[in-house]
Phi, psi and omega in degrees: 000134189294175161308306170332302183297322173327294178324293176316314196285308193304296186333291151337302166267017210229333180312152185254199219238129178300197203262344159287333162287307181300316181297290189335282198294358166275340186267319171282340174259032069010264202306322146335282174299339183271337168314297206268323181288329209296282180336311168327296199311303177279000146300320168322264167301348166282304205301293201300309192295309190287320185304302197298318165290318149323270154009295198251013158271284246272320173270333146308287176316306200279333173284323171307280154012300184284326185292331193295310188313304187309294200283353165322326203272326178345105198076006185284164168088347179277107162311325169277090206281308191344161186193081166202195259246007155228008159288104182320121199033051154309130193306342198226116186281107185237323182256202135280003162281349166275327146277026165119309232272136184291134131004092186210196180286322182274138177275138171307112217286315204265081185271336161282035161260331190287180172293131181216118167274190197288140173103326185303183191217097169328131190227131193110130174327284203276335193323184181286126187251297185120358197300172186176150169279346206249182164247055174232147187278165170279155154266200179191135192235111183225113185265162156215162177182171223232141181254100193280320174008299189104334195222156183301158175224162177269141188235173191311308201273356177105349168268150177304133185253066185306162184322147185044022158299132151248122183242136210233115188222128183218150203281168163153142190271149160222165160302134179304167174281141145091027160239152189249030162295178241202319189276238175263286152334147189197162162249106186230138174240162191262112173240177187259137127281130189226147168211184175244171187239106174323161140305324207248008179111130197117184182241099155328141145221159171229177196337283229259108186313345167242053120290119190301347192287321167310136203267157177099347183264192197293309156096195189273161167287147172221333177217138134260201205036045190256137190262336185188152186234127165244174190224135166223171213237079163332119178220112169258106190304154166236018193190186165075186175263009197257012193287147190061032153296165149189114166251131166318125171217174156268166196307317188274354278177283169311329190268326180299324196297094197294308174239142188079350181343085174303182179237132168285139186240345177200188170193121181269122183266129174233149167218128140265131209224136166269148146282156193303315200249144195299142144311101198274132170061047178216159169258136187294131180290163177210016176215131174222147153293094189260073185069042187058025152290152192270158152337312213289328185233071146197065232231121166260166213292139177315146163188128185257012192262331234254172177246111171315119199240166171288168169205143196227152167244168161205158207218175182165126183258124177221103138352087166323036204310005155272352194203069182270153170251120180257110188239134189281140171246111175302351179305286247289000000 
């Protein structure tokens, strides 16, 4: 074989991939790449959605869990199972007459400490504002019960509750500590306040103002993320033709009720809550139903600074076992 042919045969086969080839292999590793970020994306985004909803189960779940406990405790130690807006060391603090404080011309200064709903008028340093991620407002659930036990107890914030102490503990949303958004959306937690209750009538205080044990301060964080907490108030007729009904109210919706009054027996708690890590390639939910309120008038509030997080509601009914009622019917 000549040298020539050598040459030719090398050139030829050594020639490189025409322009039609190079387009082929450009559309397909295109198409390749666009395969694997597409996969990427929804690894992503499956992954933000599980992290952010684990967060709020771990945190939710369990704080819901401790709150259902606190109020279990509710009215103990009281002689009196009756429960409504003039019971003395009544389990569910609606006047100042559940804690000892007389009647008189003057009205009771610290009212944003009591149980309170959207519409109530804030009281206080520290008090119930009514703040919410939604535009609907929170409410605020503040119980006492006397510690019979026999033995020392722990209250919401971590202080000891010695034997025969009333103990006064109330529920209510806040800015988590120490955050400085700016925007509409905030970061709130469901926090505890716990104090005592004199014997002889009143809000106990002691030596040192931050003492935790003093009723009215800021209290511990107890649930985070939280966009809004309602309260609604199980009210059981005892009497009348309406004896053995039992219906849901708000805290104000029960104290207006003038004749016939029933007594609270129970309490439904709803909270909506988030997880902590933002969410990717997703629609944020923004309307909930809550303790029979509609989606329509429950929106949460606009803010485009804020990060799309999961969100959930949970509602939970807890039974008063301090403050059963038996009601007879005489017709019959």
């Amino acid at each position: 074989m000549s040298s020539h042919y050598l040459r030719k045969y090398s050139t030829v086969h050594q020639a490189g991939f025409t322009l039609i080839e190079l387009m082929i292999s450009l559309v397909l590793g295109l198409i390749v790449s666009a395969a694997v970020i597409q996969v990427y994306l929804i690894n992503a985004k499956t992954s933000s959605i599980q992290a952010s909803g684990s967060e709020l189960q771990d945190a939710s779940v369990f704080g819901l869990q401790q709150l259902e406990k606190s109020i279990r405790l509710t009215n103990l130690g009281n002689p009196t199972t009756r429960i409504d807006g003039a019971t003395r060391n009544g389990g569910i603090v609606l006047t100042a007459l559940n804690i000892g404080v007389p009647a008189t011309s003057t009205p009771y200064p610290n009212t944003g400490y009591l149980t309170r709903r959207a519409g109530d008028t804030p009281a206080g340093t520290n008090g119930w504002t009514g703040i919410s991620n939604t535009n609907t407002n929170s409410d605020q659930l503040t119980i006492q019960y006397i510690n019979i036990t026999g033995a020392s107890m722990i209250d919401c914030e971590g202080a000891t509750a010695a034997v025969n102490d009333i103990v006064i503990e109330r529920y209510f949303v806040r800015q988590a500590t120490d955050d400085t958004s700016a925007g509409a959306i905030k970061n709130l937690v469901l926090a505890c306040d716990a104090g005592r209750v004199n014997k002889a009538g009143g809000i106990a205080t002691f030596t040192s103002s931050s003492d935790s044990k003093n009723f009215g301060q800021a209290g511990q964080e107890f649930i985070v993320n939280v966009d809004q907490f309602k309260v609604l108030l199980g009210a059981q007729y005892t009497t009348g033709d309406n004896a053995g009904q039992l219906i849901y109210l708000p805290s104000s919706a029960f104290l207006s009720i003038k004749t016939g009054k029933p007594v609270v027996t129970s309490v439904k708690i709803g909270l909506i809550v988030h997880g902590s890590t933002p969410i990717i390639g997703s629609t944020e939910q923004s309307e909930f139903a809550l303790l029979g309120q509609l989606p329509a008038d429950n929106k949460l509030k606009t803010d485009t600074s804020s990060k799309k997080k999961v969100r959930s509601t949970y509602e939970t009914t807890t039974l008063l076992r301090n403050a059963r009622v038996v009601n007879i019917n005489t017709s019959l």
